[in-house]
C-alpha positions, 0 to 999 in steps of 0.5 A: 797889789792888795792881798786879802787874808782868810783866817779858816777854821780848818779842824771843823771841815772835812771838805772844802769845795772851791771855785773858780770865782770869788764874790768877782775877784779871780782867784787861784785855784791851784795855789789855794788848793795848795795851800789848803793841802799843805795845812790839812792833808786829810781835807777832801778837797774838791774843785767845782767848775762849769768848764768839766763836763763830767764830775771825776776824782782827781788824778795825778795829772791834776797835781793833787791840789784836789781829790774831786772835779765837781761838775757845776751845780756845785751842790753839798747834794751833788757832791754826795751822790757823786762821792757816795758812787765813785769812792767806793 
């Protein structure tokens, strides 16, 4: 099995929007999100996806792989409406 490696620089990001897909390759977005968490703890990580219907902030049932369940587009526009409306 072919395991690709992706070297972030993690200190100039202060959130990270995943997918569900990369470039056609499944990816794994728990254990990606895992992994990001462990590295930084302050990183807001967000999980952009066409299957939520509406976009909401990560609870405790989500395992806290992400803070954010972005409804598609996953635009940096969207995301700041809906992080600028509920996080306050």
């Amino acid at each position: 099995q072919l395991q690709e490696l992706y070297h972030l620089p993690l200190e100039q990001y202060s959130t990270i929007i995943m997918t569900d897909k990369s470039d056609g390759q499944p990816c794994d977005v728990i254990d990606v999100g895992g992994i990001l968490r462990r590295a930084d703890s302050n990183l807001r990580l967000v999980w952009a996806s066409e299957q939520f219907k509406l976009s909401a902030v990560a609870t405790t049932m989500d395992g806290r792989f992400c803070d954010v369940q972005l409804a598609l587009p996953a635009s940096p526009d969207h995301l700041e409406i809906f992080l600028r409306s509920s996080l306050r």
